[in-house]
MMTF fields as JSON, N, C-alpha, C and O atoms, coordinates in Angstrom:
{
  "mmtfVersion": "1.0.0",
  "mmtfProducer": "UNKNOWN",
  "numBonds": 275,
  "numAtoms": 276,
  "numGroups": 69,
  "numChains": 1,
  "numModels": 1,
  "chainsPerModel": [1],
  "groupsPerChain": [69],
  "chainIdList": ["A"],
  "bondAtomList": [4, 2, 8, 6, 12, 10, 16, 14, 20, 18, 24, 22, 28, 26, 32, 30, 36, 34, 40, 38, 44, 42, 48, 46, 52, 50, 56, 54, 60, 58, 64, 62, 68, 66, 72, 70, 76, 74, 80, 78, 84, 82, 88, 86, 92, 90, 96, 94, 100, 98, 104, 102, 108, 106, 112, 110, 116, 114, 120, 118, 124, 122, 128, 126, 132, 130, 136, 134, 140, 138, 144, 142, 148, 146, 152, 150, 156, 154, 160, 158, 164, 162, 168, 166, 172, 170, 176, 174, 180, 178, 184, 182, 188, 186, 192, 190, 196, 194, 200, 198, 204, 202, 208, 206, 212, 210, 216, 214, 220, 218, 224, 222, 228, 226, 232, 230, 236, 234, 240, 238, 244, 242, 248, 246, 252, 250, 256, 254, 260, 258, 264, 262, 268, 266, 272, 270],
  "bondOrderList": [1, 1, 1, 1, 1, 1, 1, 1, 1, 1, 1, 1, 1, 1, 1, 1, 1, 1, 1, 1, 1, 1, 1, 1, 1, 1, 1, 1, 1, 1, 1, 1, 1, 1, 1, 1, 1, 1, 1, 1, 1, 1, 1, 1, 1, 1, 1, 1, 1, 1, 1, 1, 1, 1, 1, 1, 1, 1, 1, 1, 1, 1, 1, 1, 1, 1, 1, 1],
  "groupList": [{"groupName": "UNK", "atomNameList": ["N", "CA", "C", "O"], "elementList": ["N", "C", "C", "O"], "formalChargeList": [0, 0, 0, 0], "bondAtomList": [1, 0, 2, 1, 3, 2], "bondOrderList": [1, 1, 2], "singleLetterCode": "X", "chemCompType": "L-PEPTIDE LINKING"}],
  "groupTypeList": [0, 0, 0, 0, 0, 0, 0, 0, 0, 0, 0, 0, 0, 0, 0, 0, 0, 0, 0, 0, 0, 0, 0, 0, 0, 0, 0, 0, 0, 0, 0, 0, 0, 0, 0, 0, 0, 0, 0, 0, 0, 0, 0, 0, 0, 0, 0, 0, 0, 0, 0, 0, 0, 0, 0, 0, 0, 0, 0, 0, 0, 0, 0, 0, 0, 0, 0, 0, 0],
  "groupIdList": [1, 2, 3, 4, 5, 6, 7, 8, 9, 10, 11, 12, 13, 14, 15, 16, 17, 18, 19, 20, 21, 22, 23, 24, 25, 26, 27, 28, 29, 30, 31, 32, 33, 34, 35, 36, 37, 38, 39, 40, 41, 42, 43, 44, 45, 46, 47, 48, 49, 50, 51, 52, 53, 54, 55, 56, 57, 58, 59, 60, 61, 62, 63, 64, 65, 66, 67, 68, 69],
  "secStructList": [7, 2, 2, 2, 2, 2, 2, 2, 6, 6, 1, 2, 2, 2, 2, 2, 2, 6, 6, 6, 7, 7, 7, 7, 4, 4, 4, 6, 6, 6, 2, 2, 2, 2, 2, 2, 2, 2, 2, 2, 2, 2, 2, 2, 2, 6, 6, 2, 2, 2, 2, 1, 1, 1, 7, 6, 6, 2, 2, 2, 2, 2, 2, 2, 6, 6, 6, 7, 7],
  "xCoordList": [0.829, 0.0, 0.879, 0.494, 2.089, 2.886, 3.748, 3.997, 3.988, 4.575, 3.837, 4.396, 2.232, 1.643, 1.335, 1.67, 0.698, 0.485, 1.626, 1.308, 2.915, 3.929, 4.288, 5.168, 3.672, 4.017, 2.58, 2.607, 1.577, 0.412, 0.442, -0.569, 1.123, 1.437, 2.272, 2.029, 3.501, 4.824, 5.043, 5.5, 4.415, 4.651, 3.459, 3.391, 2.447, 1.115, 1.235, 0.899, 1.991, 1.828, 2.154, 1.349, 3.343, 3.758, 2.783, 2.805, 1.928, 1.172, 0.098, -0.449, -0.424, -1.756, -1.329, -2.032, -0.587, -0.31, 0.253, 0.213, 0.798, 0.525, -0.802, -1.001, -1.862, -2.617, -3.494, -4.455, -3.068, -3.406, -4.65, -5.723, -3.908, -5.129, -4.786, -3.674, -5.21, -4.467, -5.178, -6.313, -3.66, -3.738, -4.249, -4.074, -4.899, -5.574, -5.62, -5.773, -5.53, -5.344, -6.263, -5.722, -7.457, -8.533, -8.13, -8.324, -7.619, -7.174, -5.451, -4.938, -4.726, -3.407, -4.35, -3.936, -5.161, -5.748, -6.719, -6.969, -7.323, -7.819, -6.446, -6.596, -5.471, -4.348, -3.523, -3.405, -3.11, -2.888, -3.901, -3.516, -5.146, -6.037, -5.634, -5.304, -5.796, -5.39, -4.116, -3.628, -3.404, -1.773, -1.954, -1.655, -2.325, -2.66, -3.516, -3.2, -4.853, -5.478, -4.808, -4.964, -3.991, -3.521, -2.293, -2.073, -1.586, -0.677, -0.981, -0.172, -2.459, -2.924, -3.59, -3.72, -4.121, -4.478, -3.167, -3.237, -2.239, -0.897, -0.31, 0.438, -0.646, -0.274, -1.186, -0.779, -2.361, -3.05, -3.127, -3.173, -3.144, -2.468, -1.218, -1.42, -0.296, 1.158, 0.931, 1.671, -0.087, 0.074, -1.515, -1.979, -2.135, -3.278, -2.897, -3.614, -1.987, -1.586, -0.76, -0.822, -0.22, 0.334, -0.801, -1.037, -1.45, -2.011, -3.384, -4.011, -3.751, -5.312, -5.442, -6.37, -4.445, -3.897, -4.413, -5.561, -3.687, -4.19, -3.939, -4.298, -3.277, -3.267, -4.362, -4.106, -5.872, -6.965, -6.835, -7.832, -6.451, -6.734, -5.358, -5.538, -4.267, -3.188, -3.828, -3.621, -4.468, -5.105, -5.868, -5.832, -6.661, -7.743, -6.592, -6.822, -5.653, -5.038, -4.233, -3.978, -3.93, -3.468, -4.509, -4.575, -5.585, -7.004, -7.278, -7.648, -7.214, -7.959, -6.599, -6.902, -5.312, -4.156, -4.343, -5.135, -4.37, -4.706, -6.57, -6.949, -7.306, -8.763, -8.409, -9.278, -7.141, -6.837, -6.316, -6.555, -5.54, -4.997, -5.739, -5.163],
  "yCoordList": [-1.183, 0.0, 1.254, 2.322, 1.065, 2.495, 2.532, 3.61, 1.515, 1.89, 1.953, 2.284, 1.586, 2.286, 3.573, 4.341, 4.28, 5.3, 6.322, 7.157, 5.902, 6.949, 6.899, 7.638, 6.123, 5.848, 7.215, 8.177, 6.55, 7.458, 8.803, 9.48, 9.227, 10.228, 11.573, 12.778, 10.593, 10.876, 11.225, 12.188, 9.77, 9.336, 9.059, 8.31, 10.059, 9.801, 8.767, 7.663, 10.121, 9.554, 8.183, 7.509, 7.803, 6.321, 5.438, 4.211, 6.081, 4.891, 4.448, 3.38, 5.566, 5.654, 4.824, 3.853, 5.059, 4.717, 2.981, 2.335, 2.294, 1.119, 0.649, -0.395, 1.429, 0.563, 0.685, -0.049, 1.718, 1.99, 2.677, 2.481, 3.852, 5.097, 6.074, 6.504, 6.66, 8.204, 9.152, 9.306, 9.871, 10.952, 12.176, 12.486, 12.839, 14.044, 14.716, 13.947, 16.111, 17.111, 15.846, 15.2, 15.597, 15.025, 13.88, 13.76, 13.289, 12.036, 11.686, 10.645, 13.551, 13.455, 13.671, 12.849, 14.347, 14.821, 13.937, 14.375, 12.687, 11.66, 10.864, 10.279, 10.709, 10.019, 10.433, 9.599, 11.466, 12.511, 12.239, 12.536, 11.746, 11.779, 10.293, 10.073, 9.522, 7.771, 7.83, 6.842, 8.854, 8.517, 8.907, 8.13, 9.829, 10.748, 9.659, 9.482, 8.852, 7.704, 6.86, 6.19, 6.402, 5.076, 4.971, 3.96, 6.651, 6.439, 6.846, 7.038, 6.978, 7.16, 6.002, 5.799, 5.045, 3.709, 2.798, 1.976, 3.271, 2.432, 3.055, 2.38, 4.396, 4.853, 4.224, 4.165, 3.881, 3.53, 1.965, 1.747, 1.272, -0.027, -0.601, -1.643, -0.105, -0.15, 0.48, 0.13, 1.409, 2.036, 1.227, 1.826, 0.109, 0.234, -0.987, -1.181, -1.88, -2.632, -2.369, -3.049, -1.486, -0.467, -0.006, -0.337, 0.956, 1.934, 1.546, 2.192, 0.48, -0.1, -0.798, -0.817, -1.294, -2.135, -0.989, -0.548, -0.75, 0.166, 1.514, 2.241, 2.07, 3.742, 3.949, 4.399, 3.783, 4.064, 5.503, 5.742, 6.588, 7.741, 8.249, 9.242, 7.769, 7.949, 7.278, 7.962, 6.192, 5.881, 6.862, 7.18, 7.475, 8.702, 10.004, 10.676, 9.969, 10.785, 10.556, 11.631, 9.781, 9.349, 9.417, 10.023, 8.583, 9.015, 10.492, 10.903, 11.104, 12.911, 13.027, 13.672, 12.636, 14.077, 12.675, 12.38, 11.863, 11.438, 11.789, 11.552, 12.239, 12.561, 14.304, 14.734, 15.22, 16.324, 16.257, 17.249, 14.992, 15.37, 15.157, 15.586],
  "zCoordList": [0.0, 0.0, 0.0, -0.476, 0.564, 0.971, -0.863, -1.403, -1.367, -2.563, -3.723, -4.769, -3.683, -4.44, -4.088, -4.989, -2.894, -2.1, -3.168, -4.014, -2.769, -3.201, -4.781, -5.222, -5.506, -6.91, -7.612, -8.38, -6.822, -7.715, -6.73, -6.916, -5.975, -5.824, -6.512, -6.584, -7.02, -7.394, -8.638, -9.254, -8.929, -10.518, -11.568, -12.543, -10.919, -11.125, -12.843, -13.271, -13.365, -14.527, -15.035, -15.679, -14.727, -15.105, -14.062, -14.162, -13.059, -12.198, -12.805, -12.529, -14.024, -14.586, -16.058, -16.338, -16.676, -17.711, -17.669, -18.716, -16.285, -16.061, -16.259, -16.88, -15.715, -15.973, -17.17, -17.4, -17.948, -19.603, -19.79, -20.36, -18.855, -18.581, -19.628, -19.323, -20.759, -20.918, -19.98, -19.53, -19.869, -18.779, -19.429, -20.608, -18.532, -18.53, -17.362, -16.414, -16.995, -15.808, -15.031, -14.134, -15.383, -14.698, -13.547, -12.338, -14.342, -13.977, -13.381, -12.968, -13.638, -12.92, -11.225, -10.408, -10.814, -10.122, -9.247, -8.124, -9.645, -9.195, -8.836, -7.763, -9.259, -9.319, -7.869, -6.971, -7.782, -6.51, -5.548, -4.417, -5.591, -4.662, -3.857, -2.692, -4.874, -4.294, -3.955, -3.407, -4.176, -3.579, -1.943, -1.036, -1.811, -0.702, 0.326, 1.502, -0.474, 0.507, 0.466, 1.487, -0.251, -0.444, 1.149, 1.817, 1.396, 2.17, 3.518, 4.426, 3.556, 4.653, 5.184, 6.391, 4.037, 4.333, 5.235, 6.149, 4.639, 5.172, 6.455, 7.162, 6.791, 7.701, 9.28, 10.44, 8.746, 9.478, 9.716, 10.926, 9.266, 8.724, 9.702, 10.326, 9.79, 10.404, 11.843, 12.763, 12.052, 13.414, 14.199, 15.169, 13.796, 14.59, 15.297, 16.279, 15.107, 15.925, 17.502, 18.527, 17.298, 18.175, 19.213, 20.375, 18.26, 19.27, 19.812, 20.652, 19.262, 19.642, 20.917, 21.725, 20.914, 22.62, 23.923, 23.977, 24.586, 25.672, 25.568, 26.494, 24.415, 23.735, 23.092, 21.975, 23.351, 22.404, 22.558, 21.876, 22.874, 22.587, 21.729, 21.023, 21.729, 20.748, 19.276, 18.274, 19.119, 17.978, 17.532, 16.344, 18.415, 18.024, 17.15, 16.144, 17.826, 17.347, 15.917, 15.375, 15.431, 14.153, 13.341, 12.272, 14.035, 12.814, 12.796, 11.696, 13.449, 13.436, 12.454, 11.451, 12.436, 11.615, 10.663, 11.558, 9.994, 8.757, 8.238, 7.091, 9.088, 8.738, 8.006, 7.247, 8.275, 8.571, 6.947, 6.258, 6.271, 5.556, 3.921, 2.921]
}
């Protein structure tokens, strides 16, 4: 998730054109959007094992600054 996250972020273009999109502002812009969820999916992903245990309000807090971004 974190190296697609940063590919259709980055590299929108070569991320879109893998999958045999032509690009358009439209779709650099949807592309940027899934990079942005994609690395917030993973951010959340990697930290809920952690913080779900007896830090439930540090979990709250990763979800509010990834809900932020």
């Amino acid at each position: 998730m974190l190296i697609n996250g940063l590919g259709a972020l980055f590299a929108t273009d070569m991320f879109m054109e893998a999958a045999s999109f032509e690009m358009s502002p439209s779709l650099l812009t949807l592309g940027q959007f899934m990079g942005v969820t994609f690395l917030v999916m993973a951010l959340i992903a990697w930290k809920t094992a952690d913080l779900a245990n007896d830090a439930l309000p540090a979990f709250g807090q990763i979800y509010a600054i990834t809900q932020g971004m």
